[in-house]
C-alpha positions in Angstrom: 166.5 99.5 211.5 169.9 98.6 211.1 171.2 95.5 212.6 174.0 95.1 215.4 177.8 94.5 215.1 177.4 91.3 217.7 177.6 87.7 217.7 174.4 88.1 219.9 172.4 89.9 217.4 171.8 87.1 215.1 170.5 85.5 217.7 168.4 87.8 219.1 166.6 88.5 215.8 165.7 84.5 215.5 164.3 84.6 219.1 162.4 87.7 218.1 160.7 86.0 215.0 160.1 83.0 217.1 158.1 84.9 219.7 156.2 86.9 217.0 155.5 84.2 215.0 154.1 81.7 217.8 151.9 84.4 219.1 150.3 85.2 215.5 149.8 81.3 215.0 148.6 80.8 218.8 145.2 82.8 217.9 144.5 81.5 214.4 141.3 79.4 215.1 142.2 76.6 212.9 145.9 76.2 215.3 143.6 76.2 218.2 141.4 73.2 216.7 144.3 71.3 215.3 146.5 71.7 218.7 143.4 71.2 221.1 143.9 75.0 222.7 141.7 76.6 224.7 142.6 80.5 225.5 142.6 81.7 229.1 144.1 84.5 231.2 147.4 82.7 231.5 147.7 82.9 227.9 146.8 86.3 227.7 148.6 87.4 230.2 151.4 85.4 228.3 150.8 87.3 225.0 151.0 90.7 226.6 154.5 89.6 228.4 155.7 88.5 225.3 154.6 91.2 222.8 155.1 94.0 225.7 158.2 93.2 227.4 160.2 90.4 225.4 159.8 91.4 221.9 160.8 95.1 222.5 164.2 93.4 224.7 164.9 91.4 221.6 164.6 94.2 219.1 167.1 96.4 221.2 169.4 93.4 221.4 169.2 92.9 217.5 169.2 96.3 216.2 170.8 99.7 216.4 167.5 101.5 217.7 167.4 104.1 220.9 166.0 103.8 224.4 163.2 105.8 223.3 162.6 103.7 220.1 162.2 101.0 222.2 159.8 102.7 224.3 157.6 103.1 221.0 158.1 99.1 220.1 156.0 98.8 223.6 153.3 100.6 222.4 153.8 99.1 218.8 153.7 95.8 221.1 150.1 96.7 222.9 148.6 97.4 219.5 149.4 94.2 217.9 147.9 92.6 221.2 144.8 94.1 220.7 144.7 92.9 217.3 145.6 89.2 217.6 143.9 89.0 221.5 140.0 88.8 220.6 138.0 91.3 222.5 136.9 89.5 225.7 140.0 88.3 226.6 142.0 91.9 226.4 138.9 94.1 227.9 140.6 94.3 231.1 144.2 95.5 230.0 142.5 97.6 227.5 144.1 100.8 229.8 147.5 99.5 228.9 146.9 100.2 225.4 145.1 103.4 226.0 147.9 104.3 228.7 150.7 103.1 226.0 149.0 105.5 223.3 148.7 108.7 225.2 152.6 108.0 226.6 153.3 108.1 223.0 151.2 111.2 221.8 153.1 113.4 224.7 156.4 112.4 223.3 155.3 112.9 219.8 153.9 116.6 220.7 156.7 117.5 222.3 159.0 116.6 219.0 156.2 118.6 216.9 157.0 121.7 219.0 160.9 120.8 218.2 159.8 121.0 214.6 158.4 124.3 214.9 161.2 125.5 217.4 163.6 124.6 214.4 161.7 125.9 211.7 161.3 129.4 214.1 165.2 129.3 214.0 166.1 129.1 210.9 167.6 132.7 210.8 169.9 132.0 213.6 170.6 128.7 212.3 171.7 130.4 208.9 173.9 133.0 210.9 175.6 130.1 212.8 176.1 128.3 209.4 177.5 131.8 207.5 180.4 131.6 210.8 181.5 128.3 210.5 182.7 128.8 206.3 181.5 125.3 205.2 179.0 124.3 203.2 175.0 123.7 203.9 176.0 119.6 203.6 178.7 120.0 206.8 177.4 123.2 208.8 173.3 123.0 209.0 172.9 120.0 210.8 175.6 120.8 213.2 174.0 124.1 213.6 170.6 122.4 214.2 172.3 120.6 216.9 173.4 123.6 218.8 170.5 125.4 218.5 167.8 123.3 218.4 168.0 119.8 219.5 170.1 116.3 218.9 167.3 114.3 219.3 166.8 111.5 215.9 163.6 113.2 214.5 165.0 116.7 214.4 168.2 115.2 212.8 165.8 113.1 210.0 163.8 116.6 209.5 167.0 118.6 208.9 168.3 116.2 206.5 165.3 116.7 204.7 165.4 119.6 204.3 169.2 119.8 203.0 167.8 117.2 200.2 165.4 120.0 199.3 167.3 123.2 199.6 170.0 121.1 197.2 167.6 119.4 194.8 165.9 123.1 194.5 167.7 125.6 195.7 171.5 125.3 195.1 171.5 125.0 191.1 173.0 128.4 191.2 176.1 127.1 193.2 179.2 127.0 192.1 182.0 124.7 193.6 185.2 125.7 195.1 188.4 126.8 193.6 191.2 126.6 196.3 194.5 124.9 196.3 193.1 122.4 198.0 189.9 121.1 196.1 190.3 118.0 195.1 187.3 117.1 192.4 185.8 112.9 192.9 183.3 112.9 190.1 185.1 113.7 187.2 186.7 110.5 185.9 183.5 108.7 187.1 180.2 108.3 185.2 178.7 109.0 188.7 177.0 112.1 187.2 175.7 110.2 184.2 174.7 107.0 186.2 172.3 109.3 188.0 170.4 111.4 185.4 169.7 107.7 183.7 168.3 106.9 187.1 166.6 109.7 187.5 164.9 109.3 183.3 164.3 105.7 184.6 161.9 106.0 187.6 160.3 109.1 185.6 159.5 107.1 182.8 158.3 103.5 185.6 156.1 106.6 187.5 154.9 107.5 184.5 153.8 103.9 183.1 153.3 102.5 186.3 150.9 104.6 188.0 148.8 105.5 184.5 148.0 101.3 184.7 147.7 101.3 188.4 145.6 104.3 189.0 142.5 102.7 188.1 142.9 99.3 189.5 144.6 99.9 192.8 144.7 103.6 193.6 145.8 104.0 196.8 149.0 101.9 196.0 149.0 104.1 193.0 149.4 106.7 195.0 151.8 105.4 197.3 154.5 104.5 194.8 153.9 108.3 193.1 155.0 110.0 196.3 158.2 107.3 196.6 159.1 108.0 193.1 159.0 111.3 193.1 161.1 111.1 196.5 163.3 109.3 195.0 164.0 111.5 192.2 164.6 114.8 194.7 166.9 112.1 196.2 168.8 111.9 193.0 168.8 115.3 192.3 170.4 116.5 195.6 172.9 113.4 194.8 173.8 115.6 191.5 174.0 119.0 193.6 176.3 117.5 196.3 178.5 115.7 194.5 179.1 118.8 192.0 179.3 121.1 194.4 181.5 119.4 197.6 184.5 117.9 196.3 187.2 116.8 198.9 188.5 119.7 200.2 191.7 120.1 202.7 191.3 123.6 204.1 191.9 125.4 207.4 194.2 121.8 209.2 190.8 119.6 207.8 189.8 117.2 205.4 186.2 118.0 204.4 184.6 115.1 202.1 181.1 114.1 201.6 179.3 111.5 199.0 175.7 112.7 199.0 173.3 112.6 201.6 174.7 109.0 202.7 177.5 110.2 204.4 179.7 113.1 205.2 182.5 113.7 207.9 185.0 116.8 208.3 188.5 115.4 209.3 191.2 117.0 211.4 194.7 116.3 209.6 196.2 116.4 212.4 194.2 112.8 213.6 195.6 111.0 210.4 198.0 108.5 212.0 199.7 106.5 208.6 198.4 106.6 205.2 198.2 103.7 203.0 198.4 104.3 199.2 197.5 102.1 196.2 194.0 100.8 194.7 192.7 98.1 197.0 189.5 96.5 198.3 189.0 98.1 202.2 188.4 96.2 205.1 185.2 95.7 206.7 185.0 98.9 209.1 186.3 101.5 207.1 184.0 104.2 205.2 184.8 104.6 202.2 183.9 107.8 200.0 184.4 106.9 196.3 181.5 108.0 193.3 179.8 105.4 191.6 181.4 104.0 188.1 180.0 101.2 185.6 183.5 100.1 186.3 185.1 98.1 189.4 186.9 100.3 191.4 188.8 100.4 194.4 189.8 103.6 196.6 193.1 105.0 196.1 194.5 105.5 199.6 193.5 105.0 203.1 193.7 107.3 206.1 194.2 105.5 209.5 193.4 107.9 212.6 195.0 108.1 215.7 191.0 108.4 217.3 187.8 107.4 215.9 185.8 110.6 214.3 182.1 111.1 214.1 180.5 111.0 210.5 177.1 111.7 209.7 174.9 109.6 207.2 171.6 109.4 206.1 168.8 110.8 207.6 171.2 112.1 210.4 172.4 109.2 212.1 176.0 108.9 213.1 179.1 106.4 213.1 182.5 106.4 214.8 184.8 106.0 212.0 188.1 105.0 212.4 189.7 104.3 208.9 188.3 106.1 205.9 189.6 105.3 202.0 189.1 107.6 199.4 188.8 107.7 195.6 189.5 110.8 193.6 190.5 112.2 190.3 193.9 113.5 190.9 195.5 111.6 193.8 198.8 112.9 193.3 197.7 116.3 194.1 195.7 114.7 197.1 198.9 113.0 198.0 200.6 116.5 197.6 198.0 118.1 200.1 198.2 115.4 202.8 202.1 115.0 202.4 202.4 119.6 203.3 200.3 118.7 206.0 202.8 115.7 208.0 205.7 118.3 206.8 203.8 120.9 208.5 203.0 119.0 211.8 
């Protein structure tokens, strides 16, 4: 969970923890000695406002989550009831918890049909994808979208699968050659950076789970599906950045830096440019490969309205200034310059 732009946030979280904590502590026996506390239904009844009602209001206030997220940090909020209250005490609200469960287990069947829906439409999703001319990194998960659904755990299983299709399935690839490709990666050791990433957490797998395997396995375990996430991660990295350099095509700025985030621009929304290598201020995205350098991007593109971008996992962001990095920013500088002559 990601927390929120507000003063109020801050707060919120500290309240949150405060509540959490003082219920945990209330039914630890050796609080109840030391404080003379004897439970009864007001304190239940207490610990199920608090855990059921507050806690979920708190979260919303301090993080970025959705109405239905929420929803699920009520039931999240019956469960840990049930653990801290002891049995006697929470028997009669046990039909909350059961109620709270089952509420959940109809949402989450109806997002497993979504699942299958989208995998069912894959070939009309690929159609939809051929039309728009872009690649797999700006045209499936739009495409999902339209055909499918906008809801958050179709967009996370989509961007899934892109990590997939270009850590296995796009080594064949080959990026565009147009007027207006503009490459990011080339003057960077972004590539480089990577592949040493990718040796390193083969190599901690590799040593890590041989002495853990025995001793803990589960954790074993655990880690070995992480890591080799983590690798796929890295490899679709490699694929997206070789294959999706900036491109200015068609009156649009198309640029995307991995799975973490991606937007496709209209030129015509570019309001002022501002050239030369400087730090950007807080609120602006900036799309610039990774160097064993300190960099800073090269220009930044201030738009007369905000645009959406899309990051990791499928969320999204209004993004109102965006600074780029890339090899050649005199040609990108030609490119953007044709395009304000043009207008």
């Amino acid at each position: 969970m990601v927390l929120r732009n507000s003063k109020w946030s801050l707060w919120a979280l500290a309240l949150l923890t405060l509540v959490l904590f003082s219920n945990v502590m209330l039914y630890q026996p050796i609080v109840q000695q030391f404080l003379v506390i004897e439970l009864d239904r007001g304190a239940v009844i207490g610990s199920l406002v608090d855990l059921v009602i507050i806690s979920p209001a708190l979260a919303y206030a301090a993080f970025k989550v959705s109405k239905k997220q929420a929803a699920g940090l009520i039931v999240v909020g019956l469960v840990m009831a049930r653990v801290l209250i002891p049995e006697e005490f929470f028997a009669p609200y046990t039909i909350l918890l059961y109620s709270g469960i089952s509420f959940e287990a109809l949402f989450f069947l109806a997002e497993l049909g979504l699942i299958f829906l989208l995998l069912k439409r894959i070939p009309v999703i690929r159609a939809e994808m051929r039309s728009s001319q872009t690649g797999p990194i700006f045209s499936f998960l739009p495409a999902v979208e339209r055909k499918v659904s906008r809801l958050p755990l179709i967009r996370f299983v989509a961007s899934e699968i892109l990590m997939v299709y270009y850590a296995f399935f796009s080594w064949r690839k080959k990026s565009p050659i147009h007027g207006g490709v503009v490459t990011m990666h080339h003057k960077t050791s972004a590539i480089a950076m990577n592949i040493m990433l990718i040796h390193a957490v083969a190599i901690e797998t590799i040593g890590l789970h041989w002495w853990l395997h025995t001793k803990l396995p589960i954790l074993s375990f655990i880690l070995l599906i992480l890591n080799v996430y983590s690798i796929l991660l890295v490899l679709a990295e490699i694929q997206i950045t070789r294959l999706h350099p900036v491109e200015v095509k068609n009156g649009e700025l198309r640029v995307a830096q991995g799975l973490r985030q991606r937007l496709i621009l209209p030129l015509s929304n570019i309001e002022r440019m501002e050239w030369g290598e400087k730090k950007p201020n807080k609120g602006t995205m900036v799309f610039m490969q990774k160097d064993f350098e300190d960099i800073h991007p090269q220009v930044i593109l201030f738009l007369k309205e905000p645009v959406e971008a899309t990051l990791f996992m499928g969320r999204k962001e209004e993004v109102s200034k965006v600074a780029l990095r890339v090899d050649d920013p005199e040609r990108l500088k030609e490119l953007l310059k044709q395009n304000e002559e043009s207008a």
